[in-house]
C-alpha positions in Angstrom: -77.5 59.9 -152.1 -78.2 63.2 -150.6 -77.1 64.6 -147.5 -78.7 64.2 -144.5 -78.4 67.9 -143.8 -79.8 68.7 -147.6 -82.8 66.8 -146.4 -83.2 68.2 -143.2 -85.2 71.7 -142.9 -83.8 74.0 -141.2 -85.9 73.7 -137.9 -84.9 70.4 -137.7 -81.5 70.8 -137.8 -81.5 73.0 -134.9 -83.4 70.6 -132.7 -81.2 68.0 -134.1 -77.9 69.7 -132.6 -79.5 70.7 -129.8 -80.1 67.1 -129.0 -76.2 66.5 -129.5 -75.2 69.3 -127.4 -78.0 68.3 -124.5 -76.3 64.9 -124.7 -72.6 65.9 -124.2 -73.6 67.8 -121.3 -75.2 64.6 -119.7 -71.7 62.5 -120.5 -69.8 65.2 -119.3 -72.0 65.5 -115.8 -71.8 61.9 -115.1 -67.9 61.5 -115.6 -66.9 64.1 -113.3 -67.8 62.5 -110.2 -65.7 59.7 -111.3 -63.0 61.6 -111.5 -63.2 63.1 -108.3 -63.8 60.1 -106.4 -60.6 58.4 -108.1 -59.4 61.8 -106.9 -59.8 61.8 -103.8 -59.3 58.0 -103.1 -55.6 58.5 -104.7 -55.1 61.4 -101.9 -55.8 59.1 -99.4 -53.8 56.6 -100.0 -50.9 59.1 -100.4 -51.8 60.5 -97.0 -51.6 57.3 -95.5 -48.4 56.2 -97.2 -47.3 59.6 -96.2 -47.9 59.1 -92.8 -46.9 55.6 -92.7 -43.0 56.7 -93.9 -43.5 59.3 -91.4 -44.2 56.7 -88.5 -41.1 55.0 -90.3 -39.0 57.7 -90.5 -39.7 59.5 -87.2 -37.1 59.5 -84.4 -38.8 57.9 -81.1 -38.5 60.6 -77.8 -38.2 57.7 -75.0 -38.7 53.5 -75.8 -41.7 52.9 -72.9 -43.1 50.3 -72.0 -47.3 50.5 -71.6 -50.0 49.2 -69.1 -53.8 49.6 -68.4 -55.4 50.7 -65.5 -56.8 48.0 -63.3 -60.2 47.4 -61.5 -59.8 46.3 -57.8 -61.4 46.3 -54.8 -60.0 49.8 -53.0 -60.4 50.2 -49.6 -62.5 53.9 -48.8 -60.4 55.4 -45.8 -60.7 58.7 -44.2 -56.8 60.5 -43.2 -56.6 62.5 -40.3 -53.8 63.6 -38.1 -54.0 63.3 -33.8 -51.9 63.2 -31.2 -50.1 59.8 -28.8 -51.3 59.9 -25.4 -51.5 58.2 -22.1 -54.7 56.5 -21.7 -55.0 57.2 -18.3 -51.7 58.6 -16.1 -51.5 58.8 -12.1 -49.5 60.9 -10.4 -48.0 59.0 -7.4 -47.3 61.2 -4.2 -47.2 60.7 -0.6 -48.9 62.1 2.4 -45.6 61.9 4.7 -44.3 65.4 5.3 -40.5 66.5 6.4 -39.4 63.3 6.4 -36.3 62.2 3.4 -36.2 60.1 0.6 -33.8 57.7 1.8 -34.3 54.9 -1.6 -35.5 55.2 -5.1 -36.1 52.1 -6.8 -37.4 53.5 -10.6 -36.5 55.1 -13.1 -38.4 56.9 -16.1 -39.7 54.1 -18.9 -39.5 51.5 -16.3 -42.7 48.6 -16.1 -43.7 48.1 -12.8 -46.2 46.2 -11.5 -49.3 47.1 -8.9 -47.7 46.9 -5.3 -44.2 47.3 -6.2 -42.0 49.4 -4.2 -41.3 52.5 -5.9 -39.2 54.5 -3.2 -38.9 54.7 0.8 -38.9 57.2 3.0 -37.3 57.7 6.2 -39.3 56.0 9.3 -37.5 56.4 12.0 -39.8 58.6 13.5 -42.8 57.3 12.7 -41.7 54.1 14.1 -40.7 55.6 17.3 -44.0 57.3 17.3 -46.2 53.8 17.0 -44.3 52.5 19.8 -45.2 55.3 21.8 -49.0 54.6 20.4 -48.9 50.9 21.3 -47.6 51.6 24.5 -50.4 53.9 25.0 -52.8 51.0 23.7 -51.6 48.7 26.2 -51.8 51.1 29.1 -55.3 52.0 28.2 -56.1 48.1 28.3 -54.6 47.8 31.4 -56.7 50.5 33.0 -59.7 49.2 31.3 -59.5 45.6 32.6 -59.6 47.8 35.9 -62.3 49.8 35.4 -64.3 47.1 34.4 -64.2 45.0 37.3 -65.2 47.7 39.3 -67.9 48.4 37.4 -68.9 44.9 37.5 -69.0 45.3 41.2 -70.9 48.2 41.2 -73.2 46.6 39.6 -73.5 43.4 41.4 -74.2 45.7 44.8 -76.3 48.2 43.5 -79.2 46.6 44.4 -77.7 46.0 47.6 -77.2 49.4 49.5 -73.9 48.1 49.9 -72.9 51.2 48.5 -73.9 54.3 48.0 -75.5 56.1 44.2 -72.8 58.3 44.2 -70.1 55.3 44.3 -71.9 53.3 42.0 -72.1 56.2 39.4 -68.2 56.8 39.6 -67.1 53.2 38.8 -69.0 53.0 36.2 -68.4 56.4 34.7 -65.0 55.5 34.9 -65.3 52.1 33.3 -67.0 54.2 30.4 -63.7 56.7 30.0 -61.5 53.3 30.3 -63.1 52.1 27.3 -63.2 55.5 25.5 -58.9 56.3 26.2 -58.7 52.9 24.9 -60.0 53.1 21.7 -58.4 56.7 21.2 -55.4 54.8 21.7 -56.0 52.4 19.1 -56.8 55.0 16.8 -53.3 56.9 17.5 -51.7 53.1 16.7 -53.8 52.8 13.3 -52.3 56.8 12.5 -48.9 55.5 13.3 -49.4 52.7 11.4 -51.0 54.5 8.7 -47.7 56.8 8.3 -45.4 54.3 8.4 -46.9 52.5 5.8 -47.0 55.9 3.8 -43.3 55.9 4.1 -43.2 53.4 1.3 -44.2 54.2 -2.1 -46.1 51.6 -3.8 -47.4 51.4 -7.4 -51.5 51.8 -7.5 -51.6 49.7 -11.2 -49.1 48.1 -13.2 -48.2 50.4 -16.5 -45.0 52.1 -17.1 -43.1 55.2 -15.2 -43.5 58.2 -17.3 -41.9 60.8 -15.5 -40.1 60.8 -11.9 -39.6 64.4 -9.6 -38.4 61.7 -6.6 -34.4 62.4 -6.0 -32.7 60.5 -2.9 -31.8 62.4 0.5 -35.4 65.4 -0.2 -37.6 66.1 1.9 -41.1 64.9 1.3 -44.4 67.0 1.5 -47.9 66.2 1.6 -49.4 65.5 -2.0 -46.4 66.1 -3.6 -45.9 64.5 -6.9 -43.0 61.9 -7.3 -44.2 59.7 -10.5 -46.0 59.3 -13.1 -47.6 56.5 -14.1 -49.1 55.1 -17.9 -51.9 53.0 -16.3 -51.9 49.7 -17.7 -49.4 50.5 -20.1 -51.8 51.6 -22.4 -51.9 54.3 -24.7 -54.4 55.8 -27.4 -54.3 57.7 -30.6 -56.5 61.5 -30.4 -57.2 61.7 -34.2 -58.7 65.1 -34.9 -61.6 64.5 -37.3 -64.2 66.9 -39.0 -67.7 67.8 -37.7 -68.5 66.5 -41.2 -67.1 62.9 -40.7 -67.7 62.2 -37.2 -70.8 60.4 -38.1 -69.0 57.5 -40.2 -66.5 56.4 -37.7 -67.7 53.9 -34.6 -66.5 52.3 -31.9 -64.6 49.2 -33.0 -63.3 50.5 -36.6 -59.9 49.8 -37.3 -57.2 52.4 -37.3 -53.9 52.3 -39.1 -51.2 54.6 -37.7 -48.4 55.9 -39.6 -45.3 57.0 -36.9 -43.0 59.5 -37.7 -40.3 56.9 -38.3 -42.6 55.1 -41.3 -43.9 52.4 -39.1 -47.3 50.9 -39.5 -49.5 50.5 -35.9 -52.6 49.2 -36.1 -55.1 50.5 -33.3 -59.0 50.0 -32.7 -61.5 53.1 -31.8 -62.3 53.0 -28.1 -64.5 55.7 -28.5 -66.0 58.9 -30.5 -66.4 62.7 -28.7 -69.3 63.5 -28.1 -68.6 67.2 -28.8 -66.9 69.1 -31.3 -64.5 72.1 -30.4 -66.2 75.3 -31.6 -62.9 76.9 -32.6 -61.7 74.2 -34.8 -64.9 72.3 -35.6 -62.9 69.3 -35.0 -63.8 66.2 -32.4 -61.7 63.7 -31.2 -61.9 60.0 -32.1 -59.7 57.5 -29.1 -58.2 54.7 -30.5 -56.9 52.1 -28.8 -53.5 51.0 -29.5 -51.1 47.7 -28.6 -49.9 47.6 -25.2 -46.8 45.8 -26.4 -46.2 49.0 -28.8 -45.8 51.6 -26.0 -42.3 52.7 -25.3 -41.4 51.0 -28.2 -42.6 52.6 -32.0 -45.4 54.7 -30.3 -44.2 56.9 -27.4 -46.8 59.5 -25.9 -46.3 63.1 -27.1 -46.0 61.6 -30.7 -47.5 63.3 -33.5 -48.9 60.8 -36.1 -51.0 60.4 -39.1 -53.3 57.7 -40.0 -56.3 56.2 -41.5 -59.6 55.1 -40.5 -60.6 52.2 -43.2 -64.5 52.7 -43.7 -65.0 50.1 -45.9 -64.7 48.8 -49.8 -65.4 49.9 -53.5 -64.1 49.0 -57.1 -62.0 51.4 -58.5 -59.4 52.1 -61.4 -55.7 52.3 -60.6 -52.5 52.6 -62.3 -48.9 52.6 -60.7 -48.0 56.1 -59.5 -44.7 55.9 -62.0 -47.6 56.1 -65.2 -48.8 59.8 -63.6 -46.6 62.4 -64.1 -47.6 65.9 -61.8 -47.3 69.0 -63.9 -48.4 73.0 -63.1 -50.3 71.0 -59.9 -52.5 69.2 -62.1 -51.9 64.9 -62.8 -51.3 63.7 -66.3 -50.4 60.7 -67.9 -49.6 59.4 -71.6 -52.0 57.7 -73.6 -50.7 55.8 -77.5 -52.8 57.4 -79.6 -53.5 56.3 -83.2 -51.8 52.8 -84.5 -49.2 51.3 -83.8 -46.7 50.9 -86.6 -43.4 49.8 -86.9 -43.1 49.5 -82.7 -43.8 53.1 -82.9 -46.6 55.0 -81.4 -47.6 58.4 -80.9 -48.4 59.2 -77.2 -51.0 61.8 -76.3 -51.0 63.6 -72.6 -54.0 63.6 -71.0 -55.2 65.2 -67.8 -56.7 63.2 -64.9 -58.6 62.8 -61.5 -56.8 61.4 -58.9 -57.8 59.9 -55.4 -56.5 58.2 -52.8 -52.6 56.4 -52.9 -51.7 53.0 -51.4 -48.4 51.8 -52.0 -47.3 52.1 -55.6 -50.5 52.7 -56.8 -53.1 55.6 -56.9 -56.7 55.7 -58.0 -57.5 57.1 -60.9 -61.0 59.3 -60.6 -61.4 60.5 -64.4 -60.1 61.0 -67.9 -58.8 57.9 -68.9 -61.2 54.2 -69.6 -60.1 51.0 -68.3 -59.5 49.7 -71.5 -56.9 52.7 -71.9 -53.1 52.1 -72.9 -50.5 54.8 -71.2 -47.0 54.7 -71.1 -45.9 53.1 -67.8 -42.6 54.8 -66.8 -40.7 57.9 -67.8 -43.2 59.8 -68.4 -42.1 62.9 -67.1 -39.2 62.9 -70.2 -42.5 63.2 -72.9 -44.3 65.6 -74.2 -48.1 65.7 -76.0 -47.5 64.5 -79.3 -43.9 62.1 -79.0 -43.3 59.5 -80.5 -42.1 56.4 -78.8 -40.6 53.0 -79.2 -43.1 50.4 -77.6 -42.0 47.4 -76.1 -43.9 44.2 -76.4 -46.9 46.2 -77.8 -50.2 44.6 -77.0 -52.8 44.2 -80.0 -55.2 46.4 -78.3 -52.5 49.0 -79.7 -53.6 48.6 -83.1 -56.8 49.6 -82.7 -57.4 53.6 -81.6 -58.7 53.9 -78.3 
């Protein structure tokens, strides 16, 4: 049988190979893809082997333990610093002059009570001199009782003639200057009186001695200042507050004070300034604080710093021992990728922080709720570590 190429023409034999070559081409064009994709498939699966002995293989920086921030209810507060002072203070003084402090009864911190006895002064004199003046009293009675019944007799024969105009005016003119020696006598008693009661020093309210100039065996002087006196006991905290937050605090907010020696005194606000010092731009804010505090942990002078709490929101926090402070900016460490092994590679990431109570701090920015960071030692790692996890969660094994 004859060839198929003997039987073929030439022209047909070209198409015919042609054909054969057009259909290699076409085999060869589908295949290649295959190969690649089997390709590329067997590099990822060396990859991940690769990095899975990797994980294996590497040498943790720090075993950690992890946590997630939490949504709670955070109180909004507003710091400010202020000065402890008296809520009101008296200056105690007499009016007796040159005469000496024969008794002081107080001291500086002592509670007294309104009336108390304070100090005396010498009143030898001034008792001498209201004897004089109730002598004087008496005498002026005396004469009075005289001049009176004259000029009740004057009176009874003035329509008499039994005497004469002239007599009639003198008894009763006299009677008149009876009565008016007699009450200038009285009044020279009630001064006597007056400075003798002046000679002992009473407190005007009950509160506590704040400061004492009063030493035994000195003279006294008019208006000069022997005590001091914390009215009521009472003291109040001047927080210095911003024109710009004024407006948010009222009368009746709570206060929490911080003293210098780390106690915690809670006060109320009494009142808010009505002005604002131009040079500061800074008002004042009185806040009431516990009677029973004063002389104790809050002294007047103090400097202290506290809060104003101006109400609630929800917020994100994590324990301050998860945020690490580096070049002033906050940080913490976030497992990034799987876990594998226990092991987990940790990834530093930069945050917004807020306010601190306690142990724990708010956390503004950078981080979700859902987040896992490493919850202590974080200051020992760097961006990129791997670390040993303890009890890892299964929300680990998924990338955040």
């Amino acid at each position: 049988m004859p060839s198929l190429s003997r039987t073929l023409s030439p022209g047909r034999k070209r198409l015919l190979w042609l054909s054969v070559i057009v259909l290699g081409a076409v085999a060869v064009w589908v295949m290649v893809p295959d190969s690649k994709d089997n390709g590329a498939g067997q590099k990822a699966a060396v990859d991940s082997n690769i990095e899975s002995n990797r994980a294996a293989n590497a040498k943790p920086a720090l075993t950690v333990s992890v946590l997630s921030p939490q949504m709670t209810e955070w109180p909004r507060v507003l710091v400010t610093n202020g000065n402890i002072a008296a809520w009101q203070e008296a200056v105690i003084s007499t009016e007796a002059s040159n005469l000496v402090l024969t008794d002081v009864r107080v001291n500086v911190g002592d509670r007294v009570e309104k009336g108390q006895v304070l100090a005396r002064i010498a009143n030898d004199t001034v008792r001498a001199e209201l004897s004089e003046a109730q002598a004087s009293v008496a005498e002026a009675e005396a004469m009075l009782g005289e001049a009176r019944a004259n000029g009740d007799r004057a009176r009874q024969y003035q329509q008499t003639g039994f005497l004469s105009a002239q007599m009639i005016n003198q008894y009763l003119t006299a009677e008149r200057t009876a009565v008016a020696r007699l009450n200038a006598a009285r009044a020279r008693m009630q001064s006597a009186q007056l400075r003798l009661a002046q000679t002992v020093v009473r407190a005007p309210d009950d509160g506590v001695i704040s400061a004492r100039t009063a030493t035994t065996g000195s003279l006294a002087q008019p208006g000069q200042e022997l005590f001091r006196l914390i009215r009521g006991s009472r003291l109040e905290w001047r927080a210095e507050v911003s024109a710009a937050d004024l407006g948010k605090l009222k009368p009746g907010m709570t206060a929490m004070l911080t003293t210098p020696d780390g106690a915690q005194v809670q006060g109320r606000v009494r009142m808010v300034a009505p002005t604002v010092d131009p040079q500061t731009l800074n008002g004042l804010v009185y806040v009431d604080l516990p009677v029973t505090e004063t002389g104790g942990r809050v002294r007047a002078g103090m400097f202290a710093r506290g809060e104003f709490e101006l109400g609630r929101a929800r917020a994100m926090s994590l324990q301050q021992s998860a945020v690490v402070l580096r070049e002033g900016f906050s940080y913490v460490f976030q497992l990034d990728g799987t876990a594998s092994h226990g092991q987990a590679k940790v990834r530093q990431i930069k945050v917004g922080v807020g306010q601190r109570r306690g142990d724990q701090i708010e956390i503004i920015s950078g981080i979700q709720p859902g987040s896992l960071v490493v919850a202590g030692g974080a200051g020992f790692l760097a961006d990129g570590d791997w670390v040993r996890v303890l009890d890892v969660p299964v929300a680990i094994s998924q990338k955040p």
